[in-house]
mmCIF file as Biopython writes it, N, C-alpha, C and O atoms, coordinates in Angstrom:
data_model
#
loop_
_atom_site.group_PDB
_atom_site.id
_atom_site.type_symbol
_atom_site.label_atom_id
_atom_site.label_alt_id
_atom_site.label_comp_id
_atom_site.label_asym_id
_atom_site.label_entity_id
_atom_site.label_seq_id
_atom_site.pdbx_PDB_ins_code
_atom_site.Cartn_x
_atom_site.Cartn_y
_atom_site.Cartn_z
_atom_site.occupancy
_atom_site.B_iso_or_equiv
_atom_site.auth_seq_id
_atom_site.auth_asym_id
_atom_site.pdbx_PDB_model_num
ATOM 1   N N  . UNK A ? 1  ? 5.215   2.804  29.689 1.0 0.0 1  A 1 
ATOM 2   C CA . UNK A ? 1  ? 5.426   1.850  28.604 1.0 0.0 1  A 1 
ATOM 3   C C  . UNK A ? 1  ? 4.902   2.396  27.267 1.0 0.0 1  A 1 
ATOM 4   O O  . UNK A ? 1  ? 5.486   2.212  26.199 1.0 0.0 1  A 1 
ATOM 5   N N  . UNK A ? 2  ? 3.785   3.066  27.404 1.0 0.0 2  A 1 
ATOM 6   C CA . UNK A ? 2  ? 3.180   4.055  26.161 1.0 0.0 2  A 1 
ATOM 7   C C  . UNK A ? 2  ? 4.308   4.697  25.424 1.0 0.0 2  A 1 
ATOM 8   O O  . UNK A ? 2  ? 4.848   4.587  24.323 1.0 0.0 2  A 1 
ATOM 9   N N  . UNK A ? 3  ? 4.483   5.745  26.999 1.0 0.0 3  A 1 
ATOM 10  C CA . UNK A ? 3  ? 5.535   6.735  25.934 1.0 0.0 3  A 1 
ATOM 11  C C  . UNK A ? 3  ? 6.734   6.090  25.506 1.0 0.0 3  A 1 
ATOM 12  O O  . UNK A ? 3  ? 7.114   6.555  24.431 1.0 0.0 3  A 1 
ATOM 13  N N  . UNK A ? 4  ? 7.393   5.279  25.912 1.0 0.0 4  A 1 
ATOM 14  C CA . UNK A ? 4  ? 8.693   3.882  24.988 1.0 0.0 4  A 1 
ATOM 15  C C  . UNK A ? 4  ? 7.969   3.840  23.491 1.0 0.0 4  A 1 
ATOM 16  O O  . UNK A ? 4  ? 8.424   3.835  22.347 1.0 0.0 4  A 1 
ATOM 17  N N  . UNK A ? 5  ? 6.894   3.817  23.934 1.0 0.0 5  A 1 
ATOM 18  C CA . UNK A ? 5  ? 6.862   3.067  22.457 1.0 0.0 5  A 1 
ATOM 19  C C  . UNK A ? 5  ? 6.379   4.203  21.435 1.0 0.0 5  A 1 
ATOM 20  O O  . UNK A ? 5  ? 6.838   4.202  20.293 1.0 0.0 5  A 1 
ATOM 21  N N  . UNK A ? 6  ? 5.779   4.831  21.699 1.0 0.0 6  A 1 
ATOM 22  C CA . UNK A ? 6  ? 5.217   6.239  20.924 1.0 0.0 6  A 1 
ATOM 23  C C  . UNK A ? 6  ? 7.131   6.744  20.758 1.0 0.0 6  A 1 
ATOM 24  O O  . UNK A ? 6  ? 7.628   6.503  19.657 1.0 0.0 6  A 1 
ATOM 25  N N  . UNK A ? 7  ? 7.776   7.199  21.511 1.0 0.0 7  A 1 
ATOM 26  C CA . UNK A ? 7  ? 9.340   7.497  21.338 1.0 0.0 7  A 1 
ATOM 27  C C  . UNK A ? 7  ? 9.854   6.524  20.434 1.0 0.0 7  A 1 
ATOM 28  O O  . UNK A ? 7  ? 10.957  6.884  20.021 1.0 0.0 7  A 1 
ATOM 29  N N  . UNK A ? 8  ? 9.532   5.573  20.025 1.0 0.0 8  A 1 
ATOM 30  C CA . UNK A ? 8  ? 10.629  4.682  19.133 1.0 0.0 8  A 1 
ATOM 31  C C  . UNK A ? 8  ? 9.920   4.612  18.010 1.0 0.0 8  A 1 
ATOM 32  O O  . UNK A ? 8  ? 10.462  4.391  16.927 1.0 0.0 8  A 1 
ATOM 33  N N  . UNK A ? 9  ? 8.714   4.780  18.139 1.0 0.0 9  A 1 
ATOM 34  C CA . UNK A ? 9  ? 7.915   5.046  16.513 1.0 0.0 9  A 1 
ATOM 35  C C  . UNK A ? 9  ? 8.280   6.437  16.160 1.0 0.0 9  A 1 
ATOM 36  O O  . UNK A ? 9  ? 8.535   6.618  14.969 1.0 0.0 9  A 1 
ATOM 37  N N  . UNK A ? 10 ? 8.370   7.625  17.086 1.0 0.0 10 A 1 
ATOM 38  C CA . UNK A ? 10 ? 9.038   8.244  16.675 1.0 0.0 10 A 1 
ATOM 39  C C  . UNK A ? 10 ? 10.497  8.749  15.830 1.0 0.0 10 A 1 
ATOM 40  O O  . UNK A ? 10 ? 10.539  9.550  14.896 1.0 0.0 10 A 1 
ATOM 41  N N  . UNK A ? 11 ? 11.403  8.182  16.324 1.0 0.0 11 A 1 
ATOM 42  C CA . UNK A ? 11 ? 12.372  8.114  16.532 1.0 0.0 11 A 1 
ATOM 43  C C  . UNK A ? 11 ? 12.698  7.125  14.787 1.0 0.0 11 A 1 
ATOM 44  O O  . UNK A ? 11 ? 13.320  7.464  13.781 1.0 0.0 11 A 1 
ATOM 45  N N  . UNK A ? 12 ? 12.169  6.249  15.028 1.0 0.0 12 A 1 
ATOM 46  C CA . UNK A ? 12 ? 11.931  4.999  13.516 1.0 0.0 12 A 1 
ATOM 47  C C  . UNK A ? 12 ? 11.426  6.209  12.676 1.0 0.0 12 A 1 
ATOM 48  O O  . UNK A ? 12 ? 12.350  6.588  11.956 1.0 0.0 12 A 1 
ATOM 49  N N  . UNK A ? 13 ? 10.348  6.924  12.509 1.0 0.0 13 A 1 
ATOM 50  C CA . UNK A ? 13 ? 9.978   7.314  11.439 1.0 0.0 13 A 1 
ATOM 51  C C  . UNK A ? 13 ? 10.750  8.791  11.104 1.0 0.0 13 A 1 
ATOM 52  O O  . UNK A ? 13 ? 10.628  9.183  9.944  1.0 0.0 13 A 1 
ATOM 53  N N  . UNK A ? 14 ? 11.419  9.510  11.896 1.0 0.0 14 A 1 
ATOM 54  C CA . UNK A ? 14 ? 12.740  10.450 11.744 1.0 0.0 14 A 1 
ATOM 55  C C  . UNK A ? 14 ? 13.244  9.175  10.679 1.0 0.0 14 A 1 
ATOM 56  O O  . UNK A ? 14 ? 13.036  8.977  9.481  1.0 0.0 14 A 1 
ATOM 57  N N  . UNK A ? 15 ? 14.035  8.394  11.768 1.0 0.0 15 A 1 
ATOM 58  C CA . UNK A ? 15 ? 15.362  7.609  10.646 1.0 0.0 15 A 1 
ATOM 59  C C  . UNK A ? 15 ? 14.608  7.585  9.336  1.0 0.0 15 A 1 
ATOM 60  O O  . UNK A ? 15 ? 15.211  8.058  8.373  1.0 0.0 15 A 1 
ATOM 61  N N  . UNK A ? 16 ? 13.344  7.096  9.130  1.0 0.0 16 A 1 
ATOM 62  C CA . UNK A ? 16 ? 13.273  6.604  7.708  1.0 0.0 16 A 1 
ATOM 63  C C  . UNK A ? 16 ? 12.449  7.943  6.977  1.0 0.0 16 A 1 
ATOM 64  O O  . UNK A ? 16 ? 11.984  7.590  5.893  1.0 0.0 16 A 1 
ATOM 65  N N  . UNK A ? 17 ? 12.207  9.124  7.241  1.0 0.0 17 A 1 
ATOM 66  C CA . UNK A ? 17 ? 12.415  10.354 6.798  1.0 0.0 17 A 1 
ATOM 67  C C  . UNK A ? 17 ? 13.544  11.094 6.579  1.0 0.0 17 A 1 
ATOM 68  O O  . UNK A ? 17 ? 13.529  12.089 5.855  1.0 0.0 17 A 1 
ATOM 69  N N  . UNK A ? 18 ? 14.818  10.574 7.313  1.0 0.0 18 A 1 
ATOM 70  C CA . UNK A ? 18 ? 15.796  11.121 7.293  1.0 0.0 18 A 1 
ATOM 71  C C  . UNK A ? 18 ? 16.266  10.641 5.912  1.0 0.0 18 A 1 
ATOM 72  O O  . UNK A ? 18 ? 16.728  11.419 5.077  1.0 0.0 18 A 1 
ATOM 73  N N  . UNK A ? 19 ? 16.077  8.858  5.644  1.0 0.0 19 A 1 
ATOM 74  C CA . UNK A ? 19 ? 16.809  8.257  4.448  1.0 0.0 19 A 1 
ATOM 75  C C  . UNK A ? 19 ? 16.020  8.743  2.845  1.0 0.0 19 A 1 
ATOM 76  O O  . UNK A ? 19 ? 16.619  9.187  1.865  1.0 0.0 19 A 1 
ATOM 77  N N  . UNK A ? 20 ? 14.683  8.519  2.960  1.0 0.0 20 A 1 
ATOM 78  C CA . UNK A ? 20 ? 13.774  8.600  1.775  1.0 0.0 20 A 1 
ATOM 79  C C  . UNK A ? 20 ? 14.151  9.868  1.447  1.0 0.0 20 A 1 
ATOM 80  O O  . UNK A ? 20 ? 14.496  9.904  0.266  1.0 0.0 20 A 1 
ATOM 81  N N  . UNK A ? 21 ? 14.255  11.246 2.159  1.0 0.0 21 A 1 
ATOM 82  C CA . UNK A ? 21 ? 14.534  12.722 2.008  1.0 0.0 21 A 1 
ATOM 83  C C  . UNK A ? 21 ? 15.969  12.309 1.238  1.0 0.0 21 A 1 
ATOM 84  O O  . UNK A ? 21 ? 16.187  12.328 0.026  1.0 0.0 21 A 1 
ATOM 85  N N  . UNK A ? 22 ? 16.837  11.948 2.280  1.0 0.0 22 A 1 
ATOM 86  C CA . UNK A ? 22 ? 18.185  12.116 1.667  1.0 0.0 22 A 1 
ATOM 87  C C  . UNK A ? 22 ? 18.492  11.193 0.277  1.0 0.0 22 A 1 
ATOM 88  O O  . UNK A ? 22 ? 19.568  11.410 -0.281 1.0 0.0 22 A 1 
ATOM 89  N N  . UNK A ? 23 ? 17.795  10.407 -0.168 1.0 0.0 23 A 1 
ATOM 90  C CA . UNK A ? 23 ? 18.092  9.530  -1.342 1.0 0.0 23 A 1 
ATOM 91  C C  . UNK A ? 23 ? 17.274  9.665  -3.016 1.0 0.0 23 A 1 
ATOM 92  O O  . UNK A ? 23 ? 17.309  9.161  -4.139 1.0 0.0 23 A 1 
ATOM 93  N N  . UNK A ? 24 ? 16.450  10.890 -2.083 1.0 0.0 24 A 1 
ATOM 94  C CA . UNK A ? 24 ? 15.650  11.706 -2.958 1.0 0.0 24 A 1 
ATOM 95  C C  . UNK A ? 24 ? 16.359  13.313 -3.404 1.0 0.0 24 A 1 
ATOM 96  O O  . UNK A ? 24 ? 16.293  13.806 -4.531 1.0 0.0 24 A 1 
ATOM 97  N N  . UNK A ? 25 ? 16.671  13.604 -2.840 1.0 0.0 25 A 1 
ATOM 98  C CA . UNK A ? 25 ? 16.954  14.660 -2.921 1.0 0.0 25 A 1 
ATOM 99  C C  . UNK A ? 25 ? 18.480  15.379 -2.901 1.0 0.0 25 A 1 
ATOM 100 O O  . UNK A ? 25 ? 18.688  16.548 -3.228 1.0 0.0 25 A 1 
ATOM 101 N N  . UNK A ? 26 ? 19.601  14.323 -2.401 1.0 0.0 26 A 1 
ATOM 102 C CA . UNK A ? 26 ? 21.142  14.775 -2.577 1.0 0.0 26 A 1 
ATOM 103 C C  . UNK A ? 26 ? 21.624  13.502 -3.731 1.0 0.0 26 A 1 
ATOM 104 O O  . UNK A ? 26 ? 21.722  12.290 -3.541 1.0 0.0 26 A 1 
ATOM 105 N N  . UNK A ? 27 ? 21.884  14.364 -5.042 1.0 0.0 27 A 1 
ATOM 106 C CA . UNK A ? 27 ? 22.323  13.747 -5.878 1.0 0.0 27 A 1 
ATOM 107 C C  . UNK A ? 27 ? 23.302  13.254 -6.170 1.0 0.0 27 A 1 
ATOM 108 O O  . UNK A ? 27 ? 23.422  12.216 -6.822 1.0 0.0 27 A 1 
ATOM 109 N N  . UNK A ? 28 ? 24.332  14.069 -5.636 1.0 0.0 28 A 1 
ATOM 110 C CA . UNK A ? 28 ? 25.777  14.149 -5.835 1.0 0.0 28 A 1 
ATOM 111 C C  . UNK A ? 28 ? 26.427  14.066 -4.586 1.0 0.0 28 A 1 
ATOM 112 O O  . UNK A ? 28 ? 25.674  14.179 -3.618 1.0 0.0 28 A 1 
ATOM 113 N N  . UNK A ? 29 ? 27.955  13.850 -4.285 1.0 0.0 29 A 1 
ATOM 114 C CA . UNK A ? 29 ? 28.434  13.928 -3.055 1.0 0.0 29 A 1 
ATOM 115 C C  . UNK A ? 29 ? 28.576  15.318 -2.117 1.0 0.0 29 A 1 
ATOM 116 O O  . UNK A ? 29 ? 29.307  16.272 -2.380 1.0 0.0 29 A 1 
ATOM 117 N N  . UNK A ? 30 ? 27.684  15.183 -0.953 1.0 0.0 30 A 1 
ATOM 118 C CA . UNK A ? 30 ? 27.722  16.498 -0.267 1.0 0.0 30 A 1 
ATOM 119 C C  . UNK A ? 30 ? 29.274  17.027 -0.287 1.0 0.0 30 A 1 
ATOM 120 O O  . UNK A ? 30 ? 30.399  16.586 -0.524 1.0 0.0 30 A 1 
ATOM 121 N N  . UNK A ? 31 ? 28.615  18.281 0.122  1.0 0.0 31 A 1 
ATOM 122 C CA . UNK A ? 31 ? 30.195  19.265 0.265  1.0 0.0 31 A 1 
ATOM 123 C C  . UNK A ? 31 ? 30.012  19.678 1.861  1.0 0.0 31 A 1 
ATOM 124 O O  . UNK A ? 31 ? 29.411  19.159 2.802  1.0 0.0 31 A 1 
ATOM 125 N N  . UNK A ? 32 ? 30.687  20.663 1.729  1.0 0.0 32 A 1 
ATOM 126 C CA . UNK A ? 32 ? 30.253  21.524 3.499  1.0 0.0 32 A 1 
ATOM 127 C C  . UNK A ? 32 ? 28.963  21.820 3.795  1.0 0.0 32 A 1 
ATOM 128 O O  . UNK A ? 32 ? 28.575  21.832 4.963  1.0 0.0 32 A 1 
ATOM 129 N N  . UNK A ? 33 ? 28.117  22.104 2.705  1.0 0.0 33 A 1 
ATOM 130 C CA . UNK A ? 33 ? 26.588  22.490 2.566  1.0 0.0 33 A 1 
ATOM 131 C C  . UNK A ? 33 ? 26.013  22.523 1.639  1.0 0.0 33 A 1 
ATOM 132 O O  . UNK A ? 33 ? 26.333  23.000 0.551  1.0 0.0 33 A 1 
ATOM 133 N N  . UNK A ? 34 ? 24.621  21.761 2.113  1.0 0.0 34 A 1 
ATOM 134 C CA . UNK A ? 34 ? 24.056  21.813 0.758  1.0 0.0 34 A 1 
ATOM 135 C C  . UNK A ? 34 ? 23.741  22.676 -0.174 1.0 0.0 34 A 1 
ATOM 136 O O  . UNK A ? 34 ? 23.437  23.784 0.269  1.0 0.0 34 A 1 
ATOM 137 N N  . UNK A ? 35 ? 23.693  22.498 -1.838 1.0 0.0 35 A 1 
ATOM 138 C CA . UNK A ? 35 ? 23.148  23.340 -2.434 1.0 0.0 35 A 1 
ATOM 139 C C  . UNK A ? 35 ? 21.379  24.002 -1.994 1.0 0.0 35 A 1 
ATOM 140 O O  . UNK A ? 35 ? 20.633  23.533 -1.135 1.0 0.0 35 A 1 
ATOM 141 N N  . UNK A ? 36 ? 21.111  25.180 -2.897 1.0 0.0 36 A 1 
ATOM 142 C CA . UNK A ? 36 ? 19.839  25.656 -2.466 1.0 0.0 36 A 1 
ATOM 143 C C  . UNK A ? 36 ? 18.582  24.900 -2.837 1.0 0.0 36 A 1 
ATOM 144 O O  . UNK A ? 36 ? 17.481  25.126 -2.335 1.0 0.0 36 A 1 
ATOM 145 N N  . UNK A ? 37 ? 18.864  23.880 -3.859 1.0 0.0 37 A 1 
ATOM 146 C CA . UNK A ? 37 ? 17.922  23.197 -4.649 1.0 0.0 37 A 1 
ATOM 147 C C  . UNK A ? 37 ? 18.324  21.946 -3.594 1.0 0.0 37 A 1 
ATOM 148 O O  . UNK A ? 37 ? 17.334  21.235 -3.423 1.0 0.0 37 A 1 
ATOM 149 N N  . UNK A ? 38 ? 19.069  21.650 -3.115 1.0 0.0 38 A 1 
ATOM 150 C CA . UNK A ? 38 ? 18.986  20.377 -2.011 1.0 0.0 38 A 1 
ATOM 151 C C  . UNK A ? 38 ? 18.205  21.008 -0.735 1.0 0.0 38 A 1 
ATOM 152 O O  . UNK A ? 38 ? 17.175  20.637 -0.173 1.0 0.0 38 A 1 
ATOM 153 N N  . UNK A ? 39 ? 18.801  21.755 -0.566 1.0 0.0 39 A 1 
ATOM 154 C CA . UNK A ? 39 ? 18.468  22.215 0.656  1.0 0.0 39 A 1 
ATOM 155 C C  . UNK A ? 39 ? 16.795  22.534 0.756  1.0 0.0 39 A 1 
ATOM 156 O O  . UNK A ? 39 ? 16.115  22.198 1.725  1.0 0.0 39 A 1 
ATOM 157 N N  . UNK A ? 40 ? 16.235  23.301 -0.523 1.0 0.0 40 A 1 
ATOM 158 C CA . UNK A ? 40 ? 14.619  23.214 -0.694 1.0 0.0 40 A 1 
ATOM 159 C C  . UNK A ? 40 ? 14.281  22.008 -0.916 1.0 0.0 40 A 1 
ATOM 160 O O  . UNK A ? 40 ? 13.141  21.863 -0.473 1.0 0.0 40 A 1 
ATOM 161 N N  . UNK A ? 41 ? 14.716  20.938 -1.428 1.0 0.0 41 A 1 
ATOM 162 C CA . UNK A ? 41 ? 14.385  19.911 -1.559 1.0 0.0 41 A 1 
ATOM 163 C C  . UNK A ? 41 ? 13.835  18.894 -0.711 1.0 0.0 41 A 1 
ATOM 164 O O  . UNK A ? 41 ? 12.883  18.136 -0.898 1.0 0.0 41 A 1 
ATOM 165 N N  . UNK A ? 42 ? 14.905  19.074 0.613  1.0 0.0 42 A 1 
ATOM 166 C CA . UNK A ? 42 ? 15.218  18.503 1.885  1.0 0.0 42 A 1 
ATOM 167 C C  . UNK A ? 42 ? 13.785  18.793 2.794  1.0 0.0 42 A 1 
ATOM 168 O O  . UNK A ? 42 ? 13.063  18.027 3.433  1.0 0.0 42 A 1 
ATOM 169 N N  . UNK A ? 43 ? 13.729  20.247 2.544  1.0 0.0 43 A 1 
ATOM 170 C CA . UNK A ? 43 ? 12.515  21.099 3.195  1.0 0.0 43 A 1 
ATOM 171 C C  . UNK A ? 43 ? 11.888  20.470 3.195  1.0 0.0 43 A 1 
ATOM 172 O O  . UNK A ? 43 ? 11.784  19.675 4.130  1.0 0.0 43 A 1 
ATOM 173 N N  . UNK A ? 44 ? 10.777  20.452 1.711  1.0 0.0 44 A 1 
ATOM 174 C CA . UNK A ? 44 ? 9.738   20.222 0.936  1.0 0.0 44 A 1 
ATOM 175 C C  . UNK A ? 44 ? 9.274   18.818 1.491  1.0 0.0 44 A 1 
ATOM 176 O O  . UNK A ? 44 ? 8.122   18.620 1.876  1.0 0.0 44 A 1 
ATOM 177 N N  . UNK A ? 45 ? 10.077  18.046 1.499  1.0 0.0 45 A 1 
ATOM 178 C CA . UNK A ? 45 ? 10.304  16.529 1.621  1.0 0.0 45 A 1 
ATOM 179 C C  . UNK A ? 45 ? 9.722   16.170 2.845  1.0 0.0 45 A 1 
ATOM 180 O O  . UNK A ? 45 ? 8.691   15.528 3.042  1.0 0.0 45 A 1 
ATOM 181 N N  . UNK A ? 46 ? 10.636  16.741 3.770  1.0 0.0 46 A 1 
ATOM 182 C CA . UNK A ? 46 ? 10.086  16.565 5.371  1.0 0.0 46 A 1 
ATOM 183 C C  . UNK A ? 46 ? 8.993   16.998 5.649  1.0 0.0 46 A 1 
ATOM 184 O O  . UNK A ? 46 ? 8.356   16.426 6.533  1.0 0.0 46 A 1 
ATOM 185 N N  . UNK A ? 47 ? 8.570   17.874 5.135  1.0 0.0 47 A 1 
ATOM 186 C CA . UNK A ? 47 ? 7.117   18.761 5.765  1.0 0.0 47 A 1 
ATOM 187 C C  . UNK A ? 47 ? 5.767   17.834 4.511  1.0 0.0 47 A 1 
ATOM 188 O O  . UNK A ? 47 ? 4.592   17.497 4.653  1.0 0.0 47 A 1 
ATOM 189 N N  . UNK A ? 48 ? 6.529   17.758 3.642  1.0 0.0 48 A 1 
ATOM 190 C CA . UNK A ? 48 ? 4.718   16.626 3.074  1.0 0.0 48 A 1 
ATOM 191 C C  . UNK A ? 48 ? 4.987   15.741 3.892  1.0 0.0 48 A 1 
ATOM 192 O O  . UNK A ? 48 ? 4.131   15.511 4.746  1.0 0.0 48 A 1 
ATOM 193 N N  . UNK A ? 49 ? 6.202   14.987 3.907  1.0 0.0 49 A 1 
ATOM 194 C CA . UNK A ? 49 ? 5.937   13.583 4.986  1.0 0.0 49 A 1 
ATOM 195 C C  . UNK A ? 49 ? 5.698   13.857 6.212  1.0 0.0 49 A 1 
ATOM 196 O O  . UNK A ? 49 ? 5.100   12.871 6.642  1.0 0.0 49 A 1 
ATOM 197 N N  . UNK A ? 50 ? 5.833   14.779 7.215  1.0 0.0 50 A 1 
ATOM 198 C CA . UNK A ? 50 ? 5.087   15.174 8.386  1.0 0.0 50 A 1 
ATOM 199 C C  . UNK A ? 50 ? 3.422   15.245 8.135  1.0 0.0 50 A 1 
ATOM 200 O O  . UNK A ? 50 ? 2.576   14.427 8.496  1.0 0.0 50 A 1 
ATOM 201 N N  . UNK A ? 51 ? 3.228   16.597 7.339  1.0 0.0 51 A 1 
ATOM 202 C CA . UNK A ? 51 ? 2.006   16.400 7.134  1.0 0.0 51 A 1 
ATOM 203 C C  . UNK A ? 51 ? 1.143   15.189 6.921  1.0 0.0 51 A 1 
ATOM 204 O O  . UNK A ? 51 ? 0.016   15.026 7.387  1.0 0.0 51 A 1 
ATOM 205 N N  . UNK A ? 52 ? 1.978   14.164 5.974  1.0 0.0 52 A 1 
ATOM 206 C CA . UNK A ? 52 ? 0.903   13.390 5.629  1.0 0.0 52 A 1 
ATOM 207 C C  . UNK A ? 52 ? 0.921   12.455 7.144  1.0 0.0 52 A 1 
ATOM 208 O O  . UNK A ? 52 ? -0.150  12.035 7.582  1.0 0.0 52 A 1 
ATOM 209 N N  . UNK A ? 53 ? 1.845   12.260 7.666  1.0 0.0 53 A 1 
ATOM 210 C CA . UNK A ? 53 ? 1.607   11.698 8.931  1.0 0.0 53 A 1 
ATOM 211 C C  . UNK A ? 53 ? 0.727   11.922 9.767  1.0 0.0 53 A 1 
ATOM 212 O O  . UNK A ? 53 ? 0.167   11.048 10.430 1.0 0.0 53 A 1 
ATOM 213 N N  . UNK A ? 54 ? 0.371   13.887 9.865  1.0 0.0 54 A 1 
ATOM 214 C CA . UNK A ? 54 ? -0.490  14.164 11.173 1.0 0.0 54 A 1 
ATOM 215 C C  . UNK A ? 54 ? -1.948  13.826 10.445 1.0 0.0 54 A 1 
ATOM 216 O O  . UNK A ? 54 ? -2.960  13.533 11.081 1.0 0.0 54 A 1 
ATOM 217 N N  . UNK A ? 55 ? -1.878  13.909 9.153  1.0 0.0 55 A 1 
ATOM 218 C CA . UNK A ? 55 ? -3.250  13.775 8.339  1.0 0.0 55 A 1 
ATOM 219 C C  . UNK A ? 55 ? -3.987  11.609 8.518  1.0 0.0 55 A 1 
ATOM 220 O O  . UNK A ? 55 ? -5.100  11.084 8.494  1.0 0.0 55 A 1 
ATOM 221 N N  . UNK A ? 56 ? -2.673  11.148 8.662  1.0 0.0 56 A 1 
ATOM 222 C CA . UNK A ? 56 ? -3.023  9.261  9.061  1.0 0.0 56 A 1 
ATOM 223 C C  . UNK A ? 56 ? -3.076  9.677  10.700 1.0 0.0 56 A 1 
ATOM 224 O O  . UNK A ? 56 ? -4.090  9.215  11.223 1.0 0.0 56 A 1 
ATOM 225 N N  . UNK A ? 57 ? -2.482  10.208 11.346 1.0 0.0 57 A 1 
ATOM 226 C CA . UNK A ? 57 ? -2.992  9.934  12.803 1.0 0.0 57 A 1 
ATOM 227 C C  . UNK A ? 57 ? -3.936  10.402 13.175 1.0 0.0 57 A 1 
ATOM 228 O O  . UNK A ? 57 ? -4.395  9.990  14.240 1.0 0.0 57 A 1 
ATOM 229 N N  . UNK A ? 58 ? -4.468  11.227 12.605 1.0 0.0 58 A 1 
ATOM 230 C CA . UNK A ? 58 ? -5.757  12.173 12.935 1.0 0.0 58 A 1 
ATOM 231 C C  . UNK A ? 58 ? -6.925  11.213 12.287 1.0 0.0 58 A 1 
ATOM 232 O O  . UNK A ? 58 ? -8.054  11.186 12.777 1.0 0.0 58 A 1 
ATOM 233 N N  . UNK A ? 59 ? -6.495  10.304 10.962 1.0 0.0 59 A 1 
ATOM 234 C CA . UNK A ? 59 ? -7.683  9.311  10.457 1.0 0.0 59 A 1 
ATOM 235 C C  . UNK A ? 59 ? -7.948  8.019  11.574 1.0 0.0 59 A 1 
ATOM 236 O O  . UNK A ? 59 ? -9.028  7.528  11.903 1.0 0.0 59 A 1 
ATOM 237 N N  . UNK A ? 60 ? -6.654  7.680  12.002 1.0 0.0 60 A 1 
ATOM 238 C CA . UNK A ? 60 ? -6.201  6.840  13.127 1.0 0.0 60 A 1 
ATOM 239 C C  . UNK A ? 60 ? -7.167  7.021  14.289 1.0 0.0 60 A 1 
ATOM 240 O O  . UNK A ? 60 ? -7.974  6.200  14.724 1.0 0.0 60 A 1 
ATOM 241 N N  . UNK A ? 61 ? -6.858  8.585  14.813 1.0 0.0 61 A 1 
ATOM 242 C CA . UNK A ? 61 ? -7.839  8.928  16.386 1.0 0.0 61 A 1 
ATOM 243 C C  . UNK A ? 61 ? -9.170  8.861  15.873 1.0 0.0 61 A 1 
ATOM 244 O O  . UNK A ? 61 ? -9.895  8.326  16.712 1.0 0.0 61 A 1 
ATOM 245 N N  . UNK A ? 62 ? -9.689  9.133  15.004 1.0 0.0 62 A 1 
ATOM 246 C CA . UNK A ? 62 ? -11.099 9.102  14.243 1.0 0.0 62 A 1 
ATOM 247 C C  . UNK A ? 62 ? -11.470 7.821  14.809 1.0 0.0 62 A 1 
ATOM 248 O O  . UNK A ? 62 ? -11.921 7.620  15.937 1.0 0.0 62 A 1 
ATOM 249 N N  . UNK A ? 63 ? -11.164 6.754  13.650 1.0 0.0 63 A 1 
ATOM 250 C CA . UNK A ? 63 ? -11.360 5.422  13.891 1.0 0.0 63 A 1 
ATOM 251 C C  . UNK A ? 63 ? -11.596 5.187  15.405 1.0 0.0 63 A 1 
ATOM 252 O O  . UNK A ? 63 ? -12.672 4.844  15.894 1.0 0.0 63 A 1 
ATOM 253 N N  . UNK A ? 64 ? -10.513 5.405  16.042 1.0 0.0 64 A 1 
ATOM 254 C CA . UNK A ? 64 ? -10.674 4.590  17.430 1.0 0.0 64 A 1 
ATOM 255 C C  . UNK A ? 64 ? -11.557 5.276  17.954 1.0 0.0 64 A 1 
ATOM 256 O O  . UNK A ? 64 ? -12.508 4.554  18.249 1.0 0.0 64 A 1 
ATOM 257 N N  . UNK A ? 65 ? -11.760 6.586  18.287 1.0 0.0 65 A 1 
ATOM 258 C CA . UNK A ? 65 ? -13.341 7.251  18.659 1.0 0.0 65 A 1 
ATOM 259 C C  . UNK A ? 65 ? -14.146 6.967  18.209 1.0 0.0 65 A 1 
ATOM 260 O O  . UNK A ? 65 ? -15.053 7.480  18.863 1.0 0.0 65 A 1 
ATOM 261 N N  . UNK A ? 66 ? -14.690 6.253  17.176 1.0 0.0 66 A 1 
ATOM 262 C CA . UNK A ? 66 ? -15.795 5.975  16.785 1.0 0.0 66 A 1 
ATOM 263 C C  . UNK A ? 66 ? -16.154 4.242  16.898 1.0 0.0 66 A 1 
ATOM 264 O O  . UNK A ? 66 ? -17.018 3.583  16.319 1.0 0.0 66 A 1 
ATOM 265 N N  . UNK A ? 67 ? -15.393 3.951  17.618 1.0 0.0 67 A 1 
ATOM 266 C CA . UNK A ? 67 ? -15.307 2.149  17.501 1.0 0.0 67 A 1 
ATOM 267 C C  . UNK A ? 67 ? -15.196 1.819  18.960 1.0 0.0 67 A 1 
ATOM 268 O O  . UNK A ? 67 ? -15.112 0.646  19.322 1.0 0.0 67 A 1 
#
């Protein structure tokens, strides 16, 4: 039942990394592929919002170890 639910928080926070990235960063109507400035864009985007994620779950496991 854990892993259901750890998988759909997963899964939820893809989708809404997928949208914030893409509404940030493709300006114009895609073509076959993105430009290089989308495409770094896209990068950039996903990896601070990962990071800042492992940086709240790691404040997250803190908390509960210490409580």
């Amino acid at each position: 039942m854990q892993q259901e639910k750890q998988k759909a928080m997963v899964n939820e926070m893809v989708a809404k990394l997928t949208s914030v990235c893409w509404d940030k960063c493709i300006t114009s109507t895609p073509g076959s592929k993105f430009s290089s400035s989308e495409s770094s864009c896209l990068s950039n985007c996903a990896q601070r919002s990962l990071d800042l994620s492992m940086i709240i779950m790691k404040r997250l496991q803190s908390m509960n170890s210490t409580h």
